[in-house]
C-alpha positions in Angstrom: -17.1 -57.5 32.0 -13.8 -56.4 33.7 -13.8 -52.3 31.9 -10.9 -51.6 34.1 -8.7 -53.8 32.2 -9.4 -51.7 28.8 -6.7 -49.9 26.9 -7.6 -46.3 28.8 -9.3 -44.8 25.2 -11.7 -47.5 25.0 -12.0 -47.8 28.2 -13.3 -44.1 28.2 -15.4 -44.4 25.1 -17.3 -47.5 26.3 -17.4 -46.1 30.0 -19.1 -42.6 29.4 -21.9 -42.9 27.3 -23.0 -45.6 30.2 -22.1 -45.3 33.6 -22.8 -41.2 34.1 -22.9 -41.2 37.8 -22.5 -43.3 40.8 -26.1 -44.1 41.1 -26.1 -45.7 37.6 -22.6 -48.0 38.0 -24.5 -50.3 40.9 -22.7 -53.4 41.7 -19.3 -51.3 40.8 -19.5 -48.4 43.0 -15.6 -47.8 43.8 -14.6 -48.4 39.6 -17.1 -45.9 38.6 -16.2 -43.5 41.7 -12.9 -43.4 40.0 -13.8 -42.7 36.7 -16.5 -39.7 37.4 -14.1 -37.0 37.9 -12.6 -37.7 34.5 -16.3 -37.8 33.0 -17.1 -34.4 34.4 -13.4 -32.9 33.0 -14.1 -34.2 29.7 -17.7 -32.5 29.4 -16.2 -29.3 30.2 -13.9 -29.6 28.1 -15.6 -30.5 24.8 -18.4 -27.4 25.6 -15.2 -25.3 26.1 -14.0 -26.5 22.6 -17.7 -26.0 21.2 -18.1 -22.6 23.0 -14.6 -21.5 21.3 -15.6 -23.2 17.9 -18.8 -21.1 17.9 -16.9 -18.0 18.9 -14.4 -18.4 15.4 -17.0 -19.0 13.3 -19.3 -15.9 14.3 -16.2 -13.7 14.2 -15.2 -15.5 10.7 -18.8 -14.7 9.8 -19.1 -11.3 10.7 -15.9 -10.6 9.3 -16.8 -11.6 5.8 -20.6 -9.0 6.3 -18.1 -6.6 7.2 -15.8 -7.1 4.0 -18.9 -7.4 1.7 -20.2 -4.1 3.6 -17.3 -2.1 3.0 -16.7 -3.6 -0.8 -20.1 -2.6 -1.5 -19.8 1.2 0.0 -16.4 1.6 -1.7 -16.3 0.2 -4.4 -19.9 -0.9 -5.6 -22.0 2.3 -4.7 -19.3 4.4 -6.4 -19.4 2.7 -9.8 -23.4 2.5 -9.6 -24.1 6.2 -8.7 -25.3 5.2 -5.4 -23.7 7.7 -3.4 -22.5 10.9 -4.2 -18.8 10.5 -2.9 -16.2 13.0 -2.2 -16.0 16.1 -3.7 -14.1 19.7 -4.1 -15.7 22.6 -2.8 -14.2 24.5 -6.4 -13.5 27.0 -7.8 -10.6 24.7 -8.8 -6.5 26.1 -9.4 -4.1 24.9 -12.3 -5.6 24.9 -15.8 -6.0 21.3 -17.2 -6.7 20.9 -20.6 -8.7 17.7 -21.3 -9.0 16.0 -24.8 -12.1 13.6 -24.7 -12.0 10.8 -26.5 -14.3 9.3 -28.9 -16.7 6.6 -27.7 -15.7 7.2 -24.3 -18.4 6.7 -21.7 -19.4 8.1 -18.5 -17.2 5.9 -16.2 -14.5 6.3 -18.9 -14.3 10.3 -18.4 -14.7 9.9 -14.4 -11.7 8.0 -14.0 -9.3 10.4 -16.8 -11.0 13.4 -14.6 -9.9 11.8 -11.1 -7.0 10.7 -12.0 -5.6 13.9 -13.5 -7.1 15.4 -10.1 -9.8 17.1 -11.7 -12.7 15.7 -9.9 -12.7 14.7 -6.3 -13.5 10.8 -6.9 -15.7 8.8 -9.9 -18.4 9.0 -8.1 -19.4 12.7 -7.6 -18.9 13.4 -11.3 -21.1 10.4 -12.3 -23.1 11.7 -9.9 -23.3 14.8 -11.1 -23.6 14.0 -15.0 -27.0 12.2 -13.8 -28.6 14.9 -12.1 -28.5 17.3 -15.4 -29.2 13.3 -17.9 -26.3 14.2 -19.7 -25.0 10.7 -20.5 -25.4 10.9 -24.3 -24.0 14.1 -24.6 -20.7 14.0 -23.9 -18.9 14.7 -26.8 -15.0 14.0 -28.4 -13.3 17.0 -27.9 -10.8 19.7 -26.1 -12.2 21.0 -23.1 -10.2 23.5 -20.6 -10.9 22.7 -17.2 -9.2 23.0 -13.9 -7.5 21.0 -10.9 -9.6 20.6 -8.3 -13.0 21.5 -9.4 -16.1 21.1 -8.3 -17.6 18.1 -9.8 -20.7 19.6 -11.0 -18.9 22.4 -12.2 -16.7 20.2 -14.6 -19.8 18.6 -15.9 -21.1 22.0 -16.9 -17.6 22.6 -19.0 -18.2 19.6 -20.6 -21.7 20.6 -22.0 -21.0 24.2 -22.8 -21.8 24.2 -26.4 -19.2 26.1 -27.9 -16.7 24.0 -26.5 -18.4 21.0 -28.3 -17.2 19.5 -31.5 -18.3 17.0 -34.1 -15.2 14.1 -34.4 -14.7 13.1 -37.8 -12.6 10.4 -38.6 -11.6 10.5 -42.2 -9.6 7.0 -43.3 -7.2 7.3 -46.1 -7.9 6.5 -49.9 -11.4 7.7 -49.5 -12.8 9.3 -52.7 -14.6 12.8 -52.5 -18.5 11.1 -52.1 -17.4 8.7 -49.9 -15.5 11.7 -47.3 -19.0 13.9 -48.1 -20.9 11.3 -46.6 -18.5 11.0 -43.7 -18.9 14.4 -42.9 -22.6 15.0 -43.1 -23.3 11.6 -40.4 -21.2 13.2 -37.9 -21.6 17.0 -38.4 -25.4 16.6 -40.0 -24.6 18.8 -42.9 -26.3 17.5 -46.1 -24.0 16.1 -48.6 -25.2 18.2 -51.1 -23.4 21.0 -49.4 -20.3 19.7 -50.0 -20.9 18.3 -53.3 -21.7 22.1 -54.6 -19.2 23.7 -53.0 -16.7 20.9 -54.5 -17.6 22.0 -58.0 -15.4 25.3 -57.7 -12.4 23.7 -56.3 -10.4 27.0 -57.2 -12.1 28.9 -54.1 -9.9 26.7 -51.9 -7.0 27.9 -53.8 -6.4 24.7 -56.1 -5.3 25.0 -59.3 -7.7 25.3 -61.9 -6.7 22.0 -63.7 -8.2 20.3 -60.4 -11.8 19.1 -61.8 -12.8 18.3 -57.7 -11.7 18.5 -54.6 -10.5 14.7 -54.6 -7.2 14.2 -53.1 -7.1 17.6 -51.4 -9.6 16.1 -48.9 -6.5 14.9 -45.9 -7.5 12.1 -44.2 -7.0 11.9 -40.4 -9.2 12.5 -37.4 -11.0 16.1 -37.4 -12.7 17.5 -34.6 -14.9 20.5 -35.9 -16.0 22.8 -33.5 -20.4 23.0 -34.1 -21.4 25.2 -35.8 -18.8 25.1 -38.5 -20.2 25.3 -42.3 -19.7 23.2 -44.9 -17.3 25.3 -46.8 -14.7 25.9 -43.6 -15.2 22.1 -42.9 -13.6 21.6 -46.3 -10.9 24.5 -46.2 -9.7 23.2 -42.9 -9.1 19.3 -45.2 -7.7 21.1 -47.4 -5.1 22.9 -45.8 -4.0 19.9 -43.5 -3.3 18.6 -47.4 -1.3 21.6 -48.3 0.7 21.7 -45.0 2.0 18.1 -46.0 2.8 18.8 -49.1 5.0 21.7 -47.7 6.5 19.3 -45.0 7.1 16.8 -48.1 8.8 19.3 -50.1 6.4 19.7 -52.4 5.8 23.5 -54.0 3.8 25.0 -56.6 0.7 24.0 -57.8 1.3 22.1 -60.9 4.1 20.0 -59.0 1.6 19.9 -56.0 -1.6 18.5 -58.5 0.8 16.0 -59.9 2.2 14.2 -56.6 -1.5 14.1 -55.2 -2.5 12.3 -58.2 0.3 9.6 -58.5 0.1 9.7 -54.4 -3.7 8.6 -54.4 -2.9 5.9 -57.3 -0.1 4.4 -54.7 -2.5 4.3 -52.4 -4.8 2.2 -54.1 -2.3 0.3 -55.4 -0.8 -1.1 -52.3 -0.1 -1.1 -49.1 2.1 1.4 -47.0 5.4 -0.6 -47.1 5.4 -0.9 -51.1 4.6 3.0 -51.3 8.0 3.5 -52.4 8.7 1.2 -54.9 5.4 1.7 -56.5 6.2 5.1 -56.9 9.7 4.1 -58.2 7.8 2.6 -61.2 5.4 4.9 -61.6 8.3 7.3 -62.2 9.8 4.6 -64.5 7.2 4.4 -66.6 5.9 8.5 -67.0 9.7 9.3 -67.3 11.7 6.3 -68.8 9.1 4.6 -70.9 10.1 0.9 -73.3 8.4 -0.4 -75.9 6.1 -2.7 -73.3 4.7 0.2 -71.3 5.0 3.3 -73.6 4.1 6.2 -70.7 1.1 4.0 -69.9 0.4 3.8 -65.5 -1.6 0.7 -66.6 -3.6 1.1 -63.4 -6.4 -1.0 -62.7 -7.3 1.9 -59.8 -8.0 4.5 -61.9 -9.9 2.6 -64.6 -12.3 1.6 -62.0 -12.3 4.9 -60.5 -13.5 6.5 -64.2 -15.7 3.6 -63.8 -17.5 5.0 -60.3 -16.8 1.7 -58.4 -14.6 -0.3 -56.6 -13.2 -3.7 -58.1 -10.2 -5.8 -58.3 -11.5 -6.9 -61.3 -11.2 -5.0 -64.7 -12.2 -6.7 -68.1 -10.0 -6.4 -71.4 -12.9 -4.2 -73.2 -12.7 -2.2 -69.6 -8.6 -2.0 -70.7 -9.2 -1.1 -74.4 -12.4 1.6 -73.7 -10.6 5.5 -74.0 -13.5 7.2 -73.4 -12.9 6.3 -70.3 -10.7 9.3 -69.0 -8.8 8.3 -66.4 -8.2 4.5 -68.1 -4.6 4.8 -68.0 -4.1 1.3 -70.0 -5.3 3.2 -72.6 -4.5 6.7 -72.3 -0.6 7.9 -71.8 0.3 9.9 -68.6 -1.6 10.5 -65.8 -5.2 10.9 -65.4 -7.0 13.8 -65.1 -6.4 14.2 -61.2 -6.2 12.0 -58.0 -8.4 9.3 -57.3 -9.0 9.5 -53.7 -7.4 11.0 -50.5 -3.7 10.2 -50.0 -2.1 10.3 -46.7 1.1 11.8 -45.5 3.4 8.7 -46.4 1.9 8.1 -49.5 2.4 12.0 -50.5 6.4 11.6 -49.2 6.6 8.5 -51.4 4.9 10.2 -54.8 7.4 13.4 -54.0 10.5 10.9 -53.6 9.9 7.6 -55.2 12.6 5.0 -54.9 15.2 4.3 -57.6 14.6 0.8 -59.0 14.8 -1.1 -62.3 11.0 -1.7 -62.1 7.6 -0.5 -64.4 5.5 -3.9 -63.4 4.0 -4.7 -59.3 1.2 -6.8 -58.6 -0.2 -7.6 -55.1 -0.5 -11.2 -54.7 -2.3 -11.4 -51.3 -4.9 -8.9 -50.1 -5.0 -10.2 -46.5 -1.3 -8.9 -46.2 -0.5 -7.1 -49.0 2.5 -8.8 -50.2 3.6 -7.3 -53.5 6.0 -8.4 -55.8 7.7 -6.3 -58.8 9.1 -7.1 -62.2 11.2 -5.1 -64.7 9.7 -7.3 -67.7 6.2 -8.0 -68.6 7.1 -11.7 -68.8 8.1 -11.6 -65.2 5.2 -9.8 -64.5 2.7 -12.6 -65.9 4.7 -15.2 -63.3 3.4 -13.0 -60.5 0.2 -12.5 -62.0 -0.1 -16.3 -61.9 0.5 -16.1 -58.1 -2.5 -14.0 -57.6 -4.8 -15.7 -59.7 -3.5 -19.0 -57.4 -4.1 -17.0 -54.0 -7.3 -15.6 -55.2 -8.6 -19.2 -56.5 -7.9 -20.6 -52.7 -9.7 -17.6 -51.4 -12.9 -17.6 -53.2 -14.9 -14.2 -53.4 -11.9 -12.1 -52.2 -11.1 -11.0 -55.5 -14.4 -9.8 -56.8 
């Protein structure tokens, strides 16, 4: 076989792995003389390439421990409490006032505290709440604490009991036992506190036609310092009521009782965007009354409220029954007071309801509220028809 005619590649290839010194080439000594050289330069070359290939991928490898290394010191440790982190020596210098939120947790409160510069890094304070095991008692509330503090020291705000306060959210349209019980799972006061001191509603300063406190109850989030009692639980509700019934323009008692009630019958009635025109013919049919309403609210609200449940549904002998005192399908005028706790637009609304030709609304979808108004009772039984349509394709809604 004549190699040294080969294309030079193959010629390589097919040379190498054979002839790998003089010795071994025999009857071809000068060829393979030739070709040693070249045999011995590509060796070296191919363990320089390996030697340099081994070289990247340690340094690619130790590159990467590194990274994990320095993600887990930084950022991992940190979030797990495993080191304690960088912190200020104290005392602290500008005051900070800090509102906790509710349902915040521990992480939560260590990243508001750094980032307002309160606490050193996440860290120390999580750190720091650990060492005292106060992870479940960190409490919604407003807590004065400074720039700069010591993270230990910031914890120790944050448990002081009188700084701690029960948060009570109170949603609108409530009635008065359904706010009691509110109240007592979040401060731990037994209902029955509240439901006694509700029976002398005039102690609050309403007026002595108010049979409750229903209606003055505000809804709206309440943080109530611990310790509070019952009784100035309620007259702090109560006085958030009277404050907007002052920004509403609303004065005197009488005039104050009377746009809580038709306020918590709007409220029940519909939803926020409708206020308005609900109110509108409300006022249409206390104030200009036909021959198809006759001063009758014709509120299916209050029936059920005089009723003590909740229902869309109200039956014809329901309609006809006047013993029922606050059934205004049969009874004239308003009922005897509101019929649960109004907020602030629906108050505004009740004080100044909307000029319209209406006395008849409906809401044909519960899901979004959509309400539509009539001035006749004939038009009214067209969108009547649309409800009983939307509440046969959504069966059980309407119950």
């Amino acid at each position: 076989m004549h190699y040294q005619h080969l294309d030079p590649e193959l010629r390589s290839s097919a040379v190498n792995p054979i002839f790998d010194s003089p010795a071994q080439i025999g009857a071809a000594p000068e060829a393979a003389g030739a070709q040693a050289p070249q045999t011995r330069r590509s060796r070296r070359t191919s363990k320089k390439v390996q030697r340099r290939r081994r070289t990247v991928l340690i340094t690619t490898v130790l590159a990467v421990l590194l990274g994990v290394g320095v993600f887990a010191v930084q950022v991992v440790s940190p979030m797990l409490g495993l080191t304690p982190g960088r912190d200020y020596p104290g005392p602290g210098g500008a005051e900070v006032i800090y509102e906790l939120p509710a349902g915040a947790n521990t992480r939560t409160v260590a990243a508001d505290l750094r980032n307002q510069d309160v606490v050193a890094s996440e860290s120390a304070f999580i750190s720091a709440v650990s060492e005292v095991q106060a992870e479940e008692r960190l409490m919604p509330g407003t807590y004065p604490l400074r720039k700069q503090m010591k993270a230990s020291e910031a914890v120790e705000v944050l448990m002081s009991p009188q700084d701690q306060v029960f948060y009570s959210p109170i949603p609108q349209n409530l009635r008065q036992g359904e706010v009691f019980e509110k109240l007592s799972s979040t401060t731990k006061i037994p209902v029955s506190e509240f439901e006694q001191l509700a029976q002398d509603p005039t102690q609050f300063g309403l007026p002595s036609q108010a049979p409750s406190l229903e209606g003055y109850l505000a809804p709206g989030e309440y943080q109530f310092p611990v310790g509070s009692s019952a009784r100035e639980i309620l007259a702090q509700m109560v006085q958030r009521t009277m404050d907007e019934l002052a920004v509403a323009g609303v004065q005197g008692a009488d005039d104050q009782f009377r746009v809580l009630t038709i306020a918590s019958i709007i409220e029940a009635e519909g939803s926020e965007r409708y206020y308005a025109a609900i109110a509108g013919a409300i006022e249409n049919r206390l104030n200009k009354p036909n021959e198809e309403t006759g001063r009758r609210i014709e509120s299916d609200a209050t029936v059920t409220y005089g009723l003590n449940r909740k229902s869309y549904n109200v039956t014809d002998a329901e309609k006809q029954d006047a013993s029922n005192p606050y059934n205004t399908f049969a009874r004239p005028g308003l009922p005897p007071g509101p019929i649960g706790s109004p907020k602030m637009q629906a108050i505004t609304a009740a004080a100044e309801p909307e000029q319209n030709p209406y006395y008849f609304w409906v809401t044909i979808n519960l899901d979004s509220g959509e309400t539509l108004f009539a001035a006749t009772y004939e038009e009214h039984q067209q969108n009547v028809s649309k409800y009983r349509d939307w509440c046969s394709a959504n069966s059980g809604r309407c119950a």
